[in-house]
C-alpha positions in Angstrom: -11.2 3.7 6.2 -9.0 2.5 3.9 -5.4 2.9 3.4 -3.2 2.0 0.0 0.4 1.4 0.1 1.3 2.3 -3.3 3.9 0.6 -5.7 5.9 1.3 -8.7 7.0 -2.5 -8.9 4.3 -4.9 -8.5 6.8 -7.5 -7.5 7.7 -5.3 -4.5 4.0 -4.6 -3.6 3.2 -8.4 -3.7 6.2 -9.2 -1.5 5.1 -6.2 0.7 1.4 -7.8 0.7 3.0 -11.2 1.8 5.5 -9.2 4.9 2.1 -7.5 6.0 0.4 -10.7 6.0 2.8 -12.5 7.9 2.4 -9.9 10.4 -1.6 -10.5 10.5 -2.1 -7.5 8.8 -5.6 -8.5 6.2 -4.0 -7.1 3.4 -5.4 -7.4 -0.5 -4.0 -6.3 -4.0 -5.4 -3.8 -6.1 -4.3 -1.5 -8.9 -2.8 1.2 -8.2 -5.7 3.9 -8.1 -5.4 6.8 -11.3 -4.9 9.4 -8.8 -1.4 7.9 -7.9 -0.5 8.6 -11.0 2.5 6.0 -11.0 1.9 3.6 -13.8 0.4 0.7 -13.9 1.7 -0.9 -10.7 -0.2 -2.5 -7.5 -1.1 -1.5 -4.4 -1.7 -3.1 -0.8 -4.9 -2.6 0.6 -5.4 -2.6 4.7 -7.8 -0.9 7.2 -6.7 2.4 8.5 -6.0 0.6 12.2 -2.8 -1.2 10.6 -1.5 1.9 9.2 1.4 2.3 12.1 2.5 -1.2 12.0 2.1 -1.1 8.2 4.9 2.0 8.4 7.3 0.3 10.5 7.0 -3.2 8.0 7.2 -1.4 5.4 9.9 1.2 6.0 12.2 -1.8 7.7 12.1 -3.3 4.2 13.4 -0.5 2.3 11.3 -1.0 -1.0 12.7 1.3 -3.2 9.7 1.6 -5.3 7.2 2.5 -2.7 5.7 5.5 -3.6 3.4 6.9 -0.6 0.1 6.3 1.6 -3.0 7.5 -0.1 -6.3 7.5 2.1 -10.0 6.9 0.4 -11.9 10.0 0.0 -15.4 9.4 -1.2 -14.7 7.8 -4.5 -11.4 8.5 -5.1 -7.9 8.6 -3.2 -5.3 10.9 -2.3 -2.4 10.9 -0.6 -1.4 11.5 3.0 
């Protein structure tokens, strides 16, 4: 399944795509899904199964434009 980490600030959502990677996390960049309803920013894709070391990465950082987890439902995305 997979997980977004959503963003406000795309360039905290690219430097928390680059932590995740550094951790061997697969981790891609999207657009933040409409659902989020945050703007315009970006999001880091990842498999479900990294979700709990995704958490501790990304709360240790601190980004203060993280907005929340959302989850794929069918077609669309909500949040956890």
């Amino acid at each position: 399944m997979t997980i977004l980490a959503v963003f406000k600030s795309r360039a905290q959502a690219l430097d928390c795509i680059a932590a995740l990677k550094g951790e061997g996390i697969p981790t891609q960049p999207i657009s933040n899904p409409h659902e989020a309803r945050v703007g315009c920013g970006v999001s880091a894709r990842f498999e479900e199964n990294f979700l709990p070391r995704a958490r501790r990465i990304i709360a240790k950082r601190g980004y203060s434009s993280f907005a929340g987890y959302m989850k794929q439902s069918g077609h669309t995305f909500v949040f956890l």
